[in-house]
DSSP file (Angstrom, degrees, kcal/mol; ACC not computed):
  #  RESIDUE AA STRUCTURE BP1 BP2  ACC     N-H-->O    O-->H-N    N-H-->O    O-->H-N    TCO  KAPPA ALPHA  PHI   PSI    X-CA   Y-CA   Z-CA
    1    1 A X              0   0    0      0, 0.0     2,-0.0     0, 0.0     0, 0.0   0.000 360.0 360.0 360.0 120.0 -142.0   16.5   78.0
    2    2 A X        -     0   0    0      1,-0.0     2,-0.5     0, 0.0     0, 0.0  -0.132 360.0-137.8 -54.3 155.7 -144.4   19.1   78.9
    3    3 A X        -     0   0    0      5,-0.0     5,-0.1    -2,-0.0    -1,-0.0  -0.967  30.9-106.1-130.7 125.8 -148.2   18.3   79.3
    4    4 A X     >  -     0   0    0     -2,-0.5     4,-0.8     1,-0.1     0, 0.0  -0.006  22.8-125.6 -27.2 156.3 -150.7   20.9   77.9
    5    5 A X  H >> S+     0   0    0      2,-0.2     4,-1.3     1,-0.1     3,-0.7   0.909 107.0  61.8 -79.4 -46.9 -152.5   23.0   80.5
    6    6 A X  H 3> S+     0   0    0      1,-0.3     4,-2.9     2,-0.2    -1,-0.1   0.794 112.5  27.8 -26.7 -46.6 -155.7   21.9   79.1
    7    7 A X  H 3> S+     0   0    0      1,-0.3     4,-1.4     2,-0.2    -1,-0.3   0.659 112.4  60.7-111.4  13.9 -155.4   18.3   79.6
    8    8 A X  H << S+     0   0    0     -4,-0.8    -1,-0.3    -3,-0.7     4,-0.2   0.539 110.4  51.4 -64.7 -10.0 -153.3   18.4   82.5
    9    9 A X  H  X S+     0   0    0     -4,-1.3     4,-2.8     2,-0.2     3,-0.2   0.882 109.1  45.1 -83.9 -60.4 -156.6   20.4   83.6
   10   10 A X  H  X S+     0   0    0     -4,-2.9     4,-3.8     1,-0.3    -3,-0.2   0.845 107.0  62.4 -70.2 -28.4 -159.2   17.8   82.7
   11   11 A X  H  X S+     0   0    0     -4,-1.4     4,-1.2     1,-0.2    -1,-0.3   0.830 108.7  42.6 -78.5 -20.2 -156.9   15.0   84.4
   12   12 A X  H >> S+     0   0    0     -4,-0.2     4,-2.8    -3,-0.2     3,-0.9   0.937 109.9  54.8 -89.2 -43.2 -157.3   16.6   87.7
   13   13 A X  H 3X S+     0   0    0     -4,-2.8     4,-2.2     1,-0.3     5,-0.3   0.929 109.1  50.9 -39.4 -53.4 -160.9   17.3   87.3
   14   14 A X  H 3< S+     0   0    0     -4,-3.8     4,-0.3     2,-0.2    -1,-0.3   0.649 107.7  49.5 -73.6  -2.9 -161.4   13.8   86.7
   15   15 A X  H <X S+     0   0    0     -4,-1.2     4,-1.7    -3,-0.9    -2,-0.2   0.840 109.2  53.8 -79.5 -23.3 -159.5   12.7   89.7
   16   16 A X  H >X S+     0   0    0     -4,-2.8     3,-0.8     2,-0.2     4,-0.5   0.992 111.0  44.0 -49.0 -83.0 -161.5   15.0   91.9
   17   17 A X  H 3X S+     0   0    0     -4,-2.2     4,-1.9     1,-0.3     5,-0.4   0.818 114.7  48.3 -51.5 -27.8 -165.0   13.6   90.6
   18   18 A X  H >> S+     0   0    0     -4,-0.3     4,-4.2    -5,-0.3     3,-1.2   0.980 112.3  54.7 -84.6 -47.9 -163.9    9.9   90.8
   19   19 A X  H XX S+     0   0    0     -4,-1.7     4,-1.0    -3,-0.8     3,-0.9   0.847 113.9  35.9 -28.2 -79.1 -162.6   10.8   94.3
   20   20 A X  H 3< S+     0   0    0     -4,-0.5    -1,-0.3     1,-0.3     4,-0.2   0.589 113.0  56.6 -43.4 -26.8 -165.9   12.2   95.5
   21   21 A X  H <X S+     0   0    0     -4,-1.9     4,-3.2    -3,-1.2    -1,-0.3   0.795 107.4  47.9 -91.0 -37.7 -167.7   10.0   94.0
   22   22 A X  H <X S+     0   0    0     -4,-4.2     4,-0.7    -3,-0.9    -2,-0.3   0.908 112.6  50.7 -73.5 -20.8 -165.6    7.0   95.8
   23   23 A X  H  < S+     0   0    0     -4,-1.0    -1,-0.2     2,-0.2    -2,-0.2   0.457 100.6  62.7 -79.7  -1.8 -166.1    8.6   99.0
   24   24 A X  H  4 S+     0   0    0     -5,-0.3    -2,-0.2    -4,-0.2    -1,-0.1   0.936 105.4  50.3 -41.0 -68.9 -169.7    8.8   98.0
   25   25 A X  H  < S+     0   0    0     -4,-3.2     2,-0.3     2,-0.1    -2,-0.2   0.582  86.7 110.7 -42.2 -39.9 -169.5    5.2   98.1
   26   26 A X  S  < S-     0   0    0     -4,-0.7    -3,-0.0     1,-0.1    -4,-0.0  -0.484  77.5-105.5 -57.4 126.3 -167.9    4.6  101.4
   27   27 A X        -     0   0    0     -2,-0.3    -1,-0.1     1,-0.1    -2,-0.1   0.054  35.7-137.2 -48.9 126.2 -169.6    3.2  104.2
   28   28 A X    >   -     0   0    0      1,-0.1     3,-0.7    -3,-0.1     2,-0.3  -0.385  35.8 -93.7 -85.1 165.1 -170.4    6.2  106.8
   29   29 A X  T 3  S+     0   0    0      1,-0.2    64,-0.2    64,-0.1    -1,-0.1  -0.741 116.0  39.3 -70.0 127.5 -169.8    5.3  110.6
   30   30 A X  T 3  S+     0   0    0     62,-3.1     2,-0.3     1,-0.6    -1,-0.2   0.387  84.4 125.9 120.1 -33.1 -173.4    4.1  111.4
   31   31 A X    <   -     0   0    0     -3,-0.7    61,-1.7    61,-0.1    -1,-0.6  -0.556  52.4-137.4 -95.5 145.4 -174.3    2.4  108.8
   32   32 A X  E     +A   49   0A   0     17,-0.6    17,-4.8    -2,-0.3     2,-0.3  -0.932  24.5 178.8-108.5 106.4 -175.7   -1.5  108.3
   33   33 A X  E     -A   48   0A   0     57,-0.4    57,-3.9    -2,-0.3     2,-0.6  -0.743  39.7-134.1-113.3 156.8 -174.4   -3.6  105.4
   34   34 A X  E     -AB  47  89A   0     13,-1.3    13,-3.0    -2,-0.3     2,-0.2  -0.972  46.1-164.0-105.8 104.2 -175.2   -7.3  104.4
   35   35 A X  E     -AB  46  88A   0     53,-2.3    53,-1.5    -2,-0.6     2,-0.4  -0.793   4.5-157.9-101.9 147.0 -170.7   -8.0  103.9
   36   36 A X  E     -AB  45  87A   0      9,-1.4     8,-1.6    -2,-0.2     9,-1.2  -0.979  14.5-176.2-118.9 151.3 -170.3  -10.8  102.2
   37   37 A X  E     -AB  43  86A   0     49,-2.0    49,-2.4    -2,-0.4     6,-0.3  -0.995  21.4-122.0-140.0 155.3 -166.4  -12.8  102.7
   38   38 A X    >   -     0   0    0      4,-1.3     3,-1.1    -2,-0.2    -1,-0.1   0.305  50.2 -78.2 -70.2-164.2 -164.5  -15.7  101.4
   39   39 A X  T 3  S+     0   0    0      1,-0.2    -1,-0.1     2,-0.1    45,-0.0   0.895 132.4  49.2 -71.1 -21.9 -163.0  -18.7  103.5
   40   40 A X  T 3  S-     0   0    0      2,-0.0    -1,-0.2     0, 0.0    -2,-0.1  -0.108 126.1 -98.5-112.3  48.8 -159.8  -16.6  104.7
   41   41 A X  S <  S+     0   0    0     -3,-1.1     2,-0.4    -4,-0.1    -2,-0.1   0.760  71.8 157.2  74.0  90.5 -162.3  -13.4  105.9
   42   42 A X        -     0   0    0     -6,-0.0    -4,-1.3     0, 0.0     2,-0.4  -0.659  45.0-117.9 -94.8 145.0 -161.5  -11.5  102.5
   43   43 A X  E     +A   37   0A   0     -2,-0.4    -6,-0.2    -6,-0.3     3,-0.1  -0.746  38.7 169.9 -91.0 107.6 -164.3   -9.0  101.7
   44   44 A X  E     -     0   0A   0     -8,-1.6     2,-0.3    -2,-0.4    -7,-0.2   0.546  54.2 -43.0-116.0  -7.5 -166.0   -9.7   98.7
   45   45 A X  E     -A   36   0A   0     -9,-1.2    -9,-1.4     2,-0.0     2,-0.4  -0.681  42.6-143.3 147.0 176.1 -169.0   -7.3   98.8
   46   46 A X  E     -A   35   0A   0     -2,-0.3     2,-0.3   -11,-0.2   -11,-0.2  -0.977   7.8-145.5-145.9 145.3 -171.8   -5.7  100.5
   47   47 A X  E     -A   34   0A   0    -13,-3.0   -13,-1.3    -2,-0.4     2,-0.6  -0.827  23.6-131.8-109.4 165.5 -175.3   -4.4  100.3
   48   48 A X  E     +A   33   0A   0     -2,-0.3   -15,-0.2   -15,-0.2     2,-0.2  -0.924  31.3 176.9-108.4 109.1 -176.5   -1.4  102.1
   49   49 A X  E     -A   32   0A   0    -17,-4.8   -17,-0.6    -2,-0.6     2,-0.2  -0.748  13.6-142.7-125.4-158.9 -179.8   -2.1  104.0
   50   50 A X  B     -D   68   0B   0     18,-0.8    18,-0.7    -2,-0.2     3,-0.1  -0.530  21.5-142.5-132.7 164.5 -181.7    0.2  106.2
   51   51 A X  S    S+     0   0    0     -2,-0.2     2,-0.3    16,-0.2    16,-0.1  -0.059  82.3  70.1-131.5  76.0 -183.7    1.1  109.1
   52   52 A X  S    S-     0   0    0      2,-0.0    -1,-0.1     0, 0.0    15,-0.0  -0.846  94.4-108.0-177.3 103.7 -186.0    3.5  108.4
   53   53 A X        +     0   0    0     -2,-0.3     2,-0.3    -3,-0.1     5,-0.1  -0.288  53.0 174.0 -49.5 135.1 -189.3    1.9  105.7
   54   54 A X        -     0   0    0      3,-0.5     3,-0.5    15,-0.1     2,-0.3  -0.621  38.3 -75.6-139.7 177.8 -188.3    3.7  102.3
   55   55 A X  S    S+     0   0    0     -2,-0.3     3,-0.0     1,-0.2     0, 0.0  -0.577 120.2  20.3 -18.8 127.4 -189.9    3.4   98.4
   56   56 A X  S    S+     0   0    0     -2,-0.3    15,-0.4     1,-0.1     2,-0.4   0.007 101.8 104.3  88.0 -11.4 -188.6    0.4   97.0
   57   57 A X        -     0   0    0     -3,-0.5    -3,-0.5    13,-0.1    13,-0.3  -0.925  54.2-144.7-116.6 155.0 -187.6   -1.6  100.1
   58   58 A X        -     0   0    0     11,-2.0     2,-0.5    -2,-0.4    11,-0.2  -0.484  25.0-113.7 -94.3 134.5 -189.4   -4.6  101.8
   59   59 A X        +     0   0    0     -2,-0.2     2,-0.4     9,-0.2     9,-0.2  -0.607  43.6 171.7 -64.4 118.2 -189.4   -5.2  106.1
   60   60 A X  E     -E   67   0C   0      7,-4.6     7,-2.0    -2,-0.5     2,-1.2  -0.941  27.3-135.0-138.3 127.8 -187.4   -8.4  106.8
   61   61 A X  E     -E   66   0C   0     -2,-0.4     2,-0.4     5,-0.2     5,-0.2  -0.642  20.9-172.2 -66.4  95.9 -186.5   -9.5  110.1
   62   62 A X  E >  S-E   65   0C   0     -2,-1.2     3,-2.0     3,-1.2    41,-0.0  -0.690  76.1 -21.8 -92.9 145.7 -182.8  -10.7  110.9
   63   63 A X  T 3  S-     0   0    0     -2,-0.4    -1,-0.2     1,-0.3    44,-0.0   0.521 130.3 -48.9  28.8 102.2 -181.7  -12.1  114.0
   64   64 A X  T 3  S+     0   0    0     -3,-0.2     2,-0.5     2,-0.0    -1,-0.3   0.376 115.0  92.4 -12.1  48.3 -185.2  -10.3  115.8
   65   65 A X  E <  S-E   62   0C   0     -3,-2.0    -3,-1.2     2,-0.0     2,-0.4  -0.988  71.7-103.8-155.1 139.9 -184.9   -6.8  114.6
   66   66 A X  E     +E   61   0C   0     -2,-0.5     2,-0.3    -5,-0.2    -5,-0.2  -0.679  31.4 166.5 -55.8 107.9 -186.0   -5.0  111.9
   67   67 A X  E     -E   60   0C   0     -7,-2.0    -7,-4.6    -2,-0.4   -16,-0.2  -0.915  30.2-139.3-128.7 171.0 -184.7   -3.7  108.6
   68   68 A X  B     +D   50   0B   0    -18,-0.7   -18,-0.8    -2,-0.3     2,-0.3  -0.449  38.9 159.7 -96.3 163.2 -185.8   -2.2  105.3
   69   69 A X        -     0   0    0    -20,-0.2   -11,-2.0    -2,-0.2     2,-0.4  -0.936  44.2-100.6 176.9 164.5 -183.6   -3.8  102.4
   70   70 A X    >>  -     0   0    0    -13,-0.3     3,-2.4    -2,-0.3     4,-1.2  -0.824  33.4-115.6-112.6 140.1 -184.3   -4.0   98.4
   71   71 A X  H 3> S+     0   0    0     -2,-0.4     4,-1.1   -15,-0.4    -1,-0.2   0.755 115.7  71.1 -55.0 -36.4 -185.6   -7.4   97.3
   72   72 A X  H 3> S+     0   0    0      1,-0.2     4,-1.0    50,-0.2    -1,-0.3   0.620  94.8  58.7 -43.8 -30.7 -181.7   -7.4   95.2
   73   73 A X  H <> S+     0   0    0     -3,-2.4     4,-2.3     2,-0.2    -1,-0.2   0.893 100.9  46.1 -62.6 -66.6 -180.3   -7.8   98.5
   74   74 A X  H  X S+     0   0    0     -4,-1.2     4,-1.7     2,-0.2    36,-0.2   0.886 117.3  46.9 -52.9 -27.7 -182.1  -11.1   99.5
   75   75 A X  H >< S+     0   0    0     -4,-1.1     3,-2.3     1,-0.2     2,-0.3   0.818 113.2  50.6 -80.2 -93.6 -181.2  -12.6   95.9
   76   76 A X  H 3X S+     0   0    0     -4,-1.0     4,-3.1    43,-0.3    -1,-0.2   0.363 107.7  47.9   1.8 -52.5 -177.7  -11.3   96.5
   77   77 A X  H 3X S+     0   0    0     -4,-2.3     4,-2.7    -2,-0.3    -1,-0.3   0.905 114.9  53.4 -74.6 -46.4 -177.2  -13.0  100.2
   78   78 A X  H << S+     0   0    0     -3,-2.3     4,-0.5    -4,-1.7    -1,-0.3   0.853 114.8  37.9 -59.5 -39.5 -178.6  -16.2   98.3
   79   79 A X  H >> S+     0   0    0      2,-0.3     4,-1.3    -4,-0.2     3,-1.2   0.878 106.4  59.8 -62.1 -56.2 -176.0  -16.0   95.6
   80   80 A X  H ><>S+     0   0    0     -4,-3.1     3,-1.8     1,-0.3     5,-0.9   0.944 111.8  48.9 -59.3 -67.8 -172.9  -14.9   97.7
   81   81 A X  T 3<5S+     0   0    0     -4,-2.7     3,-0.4     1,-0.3    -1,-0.3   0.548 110.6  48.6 -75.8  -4.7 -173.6  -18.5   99.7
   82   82 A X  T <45S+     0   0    0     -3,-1.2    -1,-0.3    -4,-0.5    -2,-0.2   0.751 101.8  56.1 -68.6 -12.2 -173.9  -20.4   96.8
   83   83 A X  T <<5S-     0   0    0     -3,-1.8    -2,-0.2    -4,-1.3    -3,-0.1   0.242 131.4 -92.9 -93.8   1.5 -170.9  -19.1   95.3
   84   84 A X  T   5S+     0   0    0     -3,-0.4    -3,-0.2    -4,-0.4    -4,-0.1   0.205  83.0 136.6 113.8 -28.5 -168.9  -20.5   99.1
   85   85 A X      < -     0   0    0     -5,-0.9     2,-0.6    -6,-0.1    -1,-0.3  -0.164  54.3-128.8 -66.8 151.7 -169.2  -17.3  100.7
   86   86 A X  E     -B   37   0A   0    -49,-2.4   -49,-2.0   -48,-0.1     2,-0.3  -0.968  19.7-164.3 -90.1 117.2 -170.2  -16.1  104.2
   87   87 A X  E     +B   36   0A   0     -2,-0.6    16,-1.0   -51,-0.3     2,-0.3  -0.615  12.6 169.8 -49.4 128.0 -172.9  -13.4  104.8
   88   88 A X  E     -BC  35 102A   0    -53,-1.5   -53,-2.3    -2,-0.3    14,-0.2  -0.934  42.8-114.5-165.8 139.6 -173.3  -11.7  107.9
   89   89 A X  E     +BC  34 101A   0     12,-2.4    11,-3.0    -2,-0.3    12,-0.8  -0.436  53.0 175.5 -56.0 119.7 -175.4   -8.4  109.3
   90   90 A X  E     - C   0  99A   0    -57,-3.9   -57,-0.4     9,-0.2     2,-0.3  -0.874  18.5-151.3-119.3 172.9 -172.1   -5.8  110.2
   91   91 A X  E     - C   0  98A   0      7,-1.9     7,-0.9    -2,-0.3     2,-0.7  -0.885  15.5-130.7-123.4 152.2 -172.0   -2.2  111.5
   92   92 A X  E     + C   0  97A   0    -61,-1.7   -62,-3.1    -2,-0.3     5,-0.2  -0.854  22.9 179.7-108.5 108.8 -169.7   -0.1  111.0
   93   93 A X        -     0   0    0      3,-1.5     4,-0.1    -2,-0.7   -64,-0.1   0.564  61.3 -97.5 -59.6 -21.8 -168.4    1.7  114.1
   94   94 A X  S    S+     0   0    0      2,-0.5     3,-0.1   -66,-0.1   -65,-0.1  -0.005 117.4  68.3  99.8  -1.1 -165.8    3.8  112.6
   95   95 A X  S    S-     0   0    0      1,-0.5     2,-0.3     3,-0.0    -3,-0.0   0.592 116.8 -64.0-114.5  -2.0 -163.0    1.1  113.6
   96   96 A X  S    S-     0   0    0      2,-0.0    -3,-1.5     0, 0.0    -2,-0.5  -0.963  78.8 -37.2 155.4-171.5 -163.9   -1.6  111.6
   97   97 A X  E     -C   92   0A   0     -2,-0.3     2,-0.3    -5,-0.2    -5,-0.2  -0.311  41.0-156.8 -57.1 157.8 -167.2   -4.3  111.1
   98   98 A X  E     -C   91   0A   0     -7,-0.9    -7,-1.9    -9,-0.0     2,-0.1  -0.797  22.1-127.1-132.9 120.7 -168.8   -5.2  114.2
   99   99 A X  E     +C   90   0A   0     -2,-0.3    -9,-0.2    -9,-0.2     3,-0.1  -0.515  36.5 170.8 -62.7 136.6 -170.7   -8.8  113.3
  100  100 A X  E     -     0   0A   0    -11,-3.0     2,-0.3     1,-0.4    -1,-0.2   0.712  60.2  -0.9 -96.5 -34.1 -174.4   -8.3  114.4
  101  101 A X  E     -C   89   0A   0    -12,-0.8   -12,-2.4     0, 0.0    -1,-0.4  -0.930  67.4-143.6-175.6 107.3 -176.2  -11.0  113.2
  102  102 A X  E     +C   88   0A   0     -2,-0.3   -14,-0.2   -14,-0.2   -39,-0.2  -0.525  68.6  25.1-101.7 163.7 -175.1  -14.2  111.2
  103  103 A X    >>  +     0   0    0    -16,-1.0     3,-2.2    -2,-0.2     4,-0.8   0.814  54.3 155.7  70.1  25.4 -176.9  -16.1  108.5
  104  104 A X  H >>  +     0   0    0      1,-0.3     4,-1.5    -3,-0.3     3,-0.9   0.767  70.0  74.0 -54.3 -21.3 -179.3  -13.8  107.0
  105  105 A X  H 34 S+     0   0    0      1,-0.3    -1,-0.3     2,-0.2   -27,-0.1   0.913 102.9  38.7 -78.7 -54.7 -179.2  -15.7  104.3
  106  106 A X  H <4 S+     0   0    0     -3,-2.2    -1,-0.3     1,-0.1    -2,-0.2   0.340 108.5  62.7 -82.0  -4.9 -181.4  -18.4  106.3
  107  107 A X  H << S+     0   0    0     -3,-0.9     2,-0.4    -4,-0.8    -2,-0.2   0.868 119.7  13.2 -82.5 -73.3 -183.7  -15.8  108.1
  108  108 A X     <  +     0   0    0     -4,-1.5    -1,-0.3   -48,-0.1     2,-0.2  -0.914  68.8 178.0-113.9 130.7 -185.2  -14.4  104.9
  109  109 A X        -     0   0    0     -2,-0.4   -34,-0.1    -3,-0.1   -35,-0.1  -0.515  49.8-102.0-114.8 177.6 -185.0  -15.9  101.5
  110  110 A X  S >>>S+     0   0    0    -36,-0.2     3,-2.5    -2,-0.2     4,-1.0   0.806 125.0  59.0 -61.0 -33.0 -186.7  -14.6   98.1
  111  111 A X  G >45S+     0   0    0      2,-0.3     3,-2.2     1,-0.2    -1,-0.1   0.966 101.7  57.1 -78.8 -61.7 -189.6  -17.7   98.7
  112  112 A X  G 345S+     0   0    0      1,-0.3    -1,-0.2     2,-0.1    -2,-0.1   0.546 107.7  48.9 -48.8 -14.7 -190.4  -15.8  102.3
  113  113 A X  G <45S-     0   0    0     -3,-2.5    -1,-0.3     2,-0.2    -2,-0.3   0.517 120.2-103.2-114.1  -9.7 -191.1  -12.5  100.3
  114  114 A X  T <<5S+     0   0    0     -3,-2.2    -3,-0.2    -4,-1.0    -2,-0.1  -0.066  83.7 119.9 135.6 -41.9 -193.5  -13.9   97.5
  115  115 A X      < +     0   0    0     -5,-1.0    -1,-0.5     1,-0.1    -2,-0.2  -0.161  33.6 178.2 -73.4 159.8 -190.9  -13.9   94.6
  116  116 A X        +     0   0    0     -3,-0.1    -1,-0.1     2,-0.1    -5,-0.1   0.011  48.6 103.6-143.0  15.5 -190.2  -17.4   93.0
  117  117 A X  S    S-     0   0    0      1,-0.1     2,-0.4    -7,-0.1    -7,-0.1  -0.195  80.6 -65.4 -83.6-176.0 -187.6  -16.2   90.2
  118  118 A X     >  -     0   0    0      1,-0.1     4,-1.8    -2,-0.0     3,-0.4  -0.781  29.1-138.0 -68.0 130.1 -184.0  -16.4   90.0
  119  119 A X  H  > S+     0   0    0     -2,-0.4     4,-1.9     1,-0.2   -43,-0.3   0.791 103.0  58.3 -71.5 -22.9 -182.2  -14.8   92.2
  120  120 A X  H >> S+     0   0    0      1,-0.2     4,-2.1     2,-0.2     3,-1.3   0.995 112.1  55.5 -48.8 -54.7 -179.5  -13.5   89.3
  121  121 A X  H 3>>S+     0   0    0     -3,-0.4     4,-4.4     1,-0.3     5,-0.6   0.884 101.8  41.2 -26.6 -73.6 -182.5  -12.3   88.0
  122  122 A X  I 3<>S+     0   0    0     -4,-1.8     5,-2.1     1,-0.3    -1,-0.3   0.766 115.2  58.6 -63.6 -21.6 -183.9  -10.4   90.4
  123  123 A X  I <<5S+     0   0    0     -4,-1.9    -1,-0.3    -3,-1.3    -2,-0.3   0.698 110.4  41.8 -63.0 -35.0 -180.2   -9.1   91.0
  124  124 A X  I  <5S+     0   0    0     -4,-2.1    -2,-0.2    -3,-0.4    -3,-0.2   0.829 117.7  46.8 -87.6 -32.9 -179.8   -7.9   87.4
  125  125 A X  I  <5S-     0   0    0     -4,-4.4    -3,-0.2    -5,-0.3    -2,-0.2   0.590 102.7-132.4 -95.3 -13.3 -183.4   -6.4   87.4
  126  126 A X  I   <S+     0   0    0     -5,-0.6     2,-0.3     1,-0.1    -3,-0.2   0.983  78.8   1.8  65.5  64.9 -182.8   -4.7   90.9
  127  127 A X  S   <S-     0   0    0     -5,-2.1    -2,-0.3   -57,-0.1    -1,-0.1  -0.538 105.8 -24.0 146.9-171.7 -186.3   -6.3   92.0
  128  128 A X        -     0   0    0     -2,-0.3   -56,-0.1     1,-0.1   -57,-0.0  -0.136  30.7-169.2 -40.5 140.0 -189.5   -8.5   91.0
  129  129 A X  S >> S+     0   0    0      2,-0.0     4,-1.0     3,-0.0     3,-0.6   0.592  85.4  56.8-104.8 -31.2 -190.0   -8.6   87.8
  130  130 A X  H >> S+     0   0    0      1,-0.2     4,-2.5     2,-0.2     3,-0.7   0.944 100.6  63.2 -46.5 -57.1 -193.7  -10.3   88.4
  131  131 A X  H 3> S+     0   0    0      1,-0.2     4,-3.0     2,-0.2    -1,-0.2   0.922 104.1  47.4 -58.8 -22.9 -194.7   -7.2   90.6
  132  132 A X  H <> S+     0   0    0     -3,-0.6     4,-2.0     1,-0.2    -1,-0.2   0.748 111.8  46.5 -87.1 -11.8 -194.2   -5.0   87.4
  133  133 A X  H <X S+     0   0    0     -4,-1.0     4,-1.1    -3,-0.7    -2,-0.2   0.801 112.2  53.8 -96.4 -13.3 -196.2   -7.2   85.1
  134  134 A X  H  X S+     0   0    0     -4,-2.5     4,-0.6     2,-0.2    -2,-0.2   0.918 106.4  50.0 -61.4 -52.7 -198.9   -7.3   87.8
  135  135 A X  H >X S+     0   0    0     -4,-3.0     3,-2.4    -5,-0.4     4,-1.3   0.967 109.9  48.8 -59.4 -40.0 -199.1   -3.7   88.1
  136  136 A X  H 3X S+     0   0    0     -4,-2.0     4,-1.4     1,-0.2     5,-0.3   0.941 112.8  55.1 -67.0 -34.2 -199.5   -3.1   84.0
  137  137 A X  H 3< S+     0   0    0     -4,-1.1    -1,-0.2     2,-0.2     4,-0.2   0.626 104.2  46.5 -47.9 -30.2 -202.0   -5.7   84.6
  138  138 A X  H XX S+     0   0    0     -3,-2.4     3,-1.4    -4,-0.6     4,-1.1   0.701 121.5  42.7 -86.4 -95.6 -204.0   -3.5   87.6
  139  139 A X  H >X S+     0   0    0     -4,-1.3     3,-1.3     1,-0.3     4,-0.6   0.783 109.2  52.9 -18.9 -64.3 -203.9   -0.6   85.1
  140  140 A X  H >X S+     0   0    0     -4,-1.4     3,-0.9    -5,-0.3     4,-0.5   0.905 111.8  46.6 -44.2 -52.5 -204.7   -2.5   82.3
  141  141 A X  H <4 S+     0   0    0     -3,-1.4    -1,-0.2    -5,-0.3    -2,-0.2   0.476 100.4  68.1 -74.1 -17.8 -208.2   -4.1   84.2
  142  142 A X  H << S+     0   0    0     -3,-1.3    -1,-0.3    -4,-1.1    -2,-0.2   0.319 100.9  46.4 -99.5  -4.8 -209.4   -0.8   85.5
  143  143 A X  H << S+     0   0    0     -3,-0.9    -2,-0.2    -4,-0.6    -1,-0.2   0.417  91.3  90.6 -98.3 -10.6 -210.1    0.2   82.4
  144  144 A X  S  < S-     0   0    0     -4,-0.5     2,-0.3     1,-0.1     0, 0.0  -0.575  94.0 -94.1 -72.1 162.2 -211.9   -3.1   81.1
  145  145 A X        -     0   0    0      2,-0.1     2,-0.3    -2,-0.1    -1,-0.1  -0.486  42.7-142.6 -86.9 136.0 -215.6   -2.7   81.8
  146  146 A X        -     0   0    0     -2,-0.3     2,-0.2     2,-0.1    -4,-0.0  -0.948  47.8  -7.3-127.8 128.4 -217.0   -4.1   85.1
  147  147 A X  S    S+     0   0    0     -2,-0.3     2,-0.3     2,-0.0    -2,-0.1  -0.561 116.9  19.8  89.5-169.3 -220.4   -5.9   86.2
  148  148 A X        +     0   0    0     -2,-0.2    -2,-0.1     1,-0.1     0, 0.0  -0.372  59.3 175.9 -56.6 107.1 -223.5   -6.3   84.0
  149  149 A X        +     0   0    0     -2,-0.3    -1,-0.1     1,-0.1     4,-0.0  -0.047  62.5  95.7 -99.4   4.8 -221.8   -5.8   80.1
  150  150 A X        +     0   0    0      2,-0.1     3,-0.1     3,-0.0    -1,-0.1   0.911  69.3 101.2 -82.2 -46.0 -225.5   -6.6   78.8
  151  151 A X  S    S-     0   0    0      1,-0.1    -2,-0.0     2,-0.1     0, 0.0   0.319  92.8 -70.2 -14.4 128.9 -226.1   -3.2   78.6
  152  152 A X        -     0   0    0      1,-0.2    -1,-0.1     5,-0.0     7,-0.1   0.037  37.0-149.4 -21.1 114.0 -226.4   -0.4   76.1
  153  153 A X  S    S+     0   0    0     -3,-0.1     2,-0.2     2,-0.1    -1,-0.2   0.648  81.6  10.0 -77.2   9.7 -222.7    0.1   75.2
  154  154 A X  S    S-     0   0    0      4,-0.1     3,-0.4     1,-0.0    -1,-0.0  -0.969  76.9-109.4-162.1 142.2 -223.8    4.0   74.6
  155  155 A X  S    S+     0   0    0     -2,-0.2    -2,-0.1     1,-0.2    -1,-0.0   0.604 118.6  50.0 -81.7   7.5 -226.6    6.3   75.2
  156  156 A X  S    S+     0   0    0      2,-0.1    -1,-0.2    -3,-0.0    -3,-0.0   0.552  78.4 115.1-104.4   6.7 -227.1    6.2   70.9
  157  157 A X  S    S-     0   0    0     -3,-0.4     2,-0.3     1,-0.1    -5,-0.0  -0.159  70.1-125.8 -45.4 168.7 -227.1    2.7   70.7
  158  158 A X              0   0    0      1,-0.0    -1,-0.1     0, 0.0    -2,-0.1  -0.784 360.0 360.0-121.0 158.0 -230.4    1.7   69.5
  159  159 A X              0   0    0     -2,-0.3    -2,-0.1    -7,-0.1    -1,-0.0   0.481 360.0 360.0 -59.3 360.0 -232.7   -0.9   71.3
């Protein structure tokens, strides 16, 4: 059986992009992930946090050092240990994990940053959802009228 050149075309085009796009994905040498693994060390998933203050991420101290990380993170770490799992700070060396720093999960929780939701939540919403109804709430209030409202509402109002 023959295969058209056409879609024999389009199936390598899509195996390039999903390539590139999974080596997008892969963890650089250098890099600091929150890994999360079952009881016989199996790798069940990871977040990417940072060190370097960025738009959208909060300062949390693990084990006495600083990183940037997205409030989805903290919920995450909380989840992955109710669900049985272990969490721990790795780097990647280019030869594997190196554990940094265990227990994050107990250094900073969602409570330690302000948030009081569910952590699914705040996993599904990728943040706060309270911080976005706070800001339309700032917007909203700066337009309300402020101080003494006894006033002429106009300069043609009448006395």
């Amino acid at each position: 059986m023959r295969i058209p050149k056409t879609v024999f075309a389009a199936g390598l085009v899509f195996a390039c992009s999903a390539q590139s796009q999974a080596q997008e994905a892969t963890p650089k040498i250098g890099d600091t992930h929150i890994i999360s693994r079952d009881d016989h060390r199996v790798f069940r998933g990871s977040h990417r946090i940072y060190n370097r203050k960025a738009d959208g991420l909060v300062e949390v101290t693990y084990c006495n050092r600083s990183y940037w990380v997205r409030y989805a993170t903290v919920a995450w770490t909380q989840l992955e240990v109710d669900r049985g799992n272990e969490v721990r700070v790795e780097f990647n060396r280019g030869k594997g994990w190196r554990p940094i720093c265990a227990h994050p999960e107990e250094q900073v929780t969602l409570a330690d940053l302000g948030i009081h939701e569910d952590p699914r939540i705040i996993v599904q919403e990728d943040g706060p959802t309270e911080s976005r109804i706070n800001r339309f709430a700032a917007i909203s209030k700066s337009f309300s009228p402020t101080g003494n409202t006894s006033g002429k509402s106009s300069y043609h109002a009448s006395d």
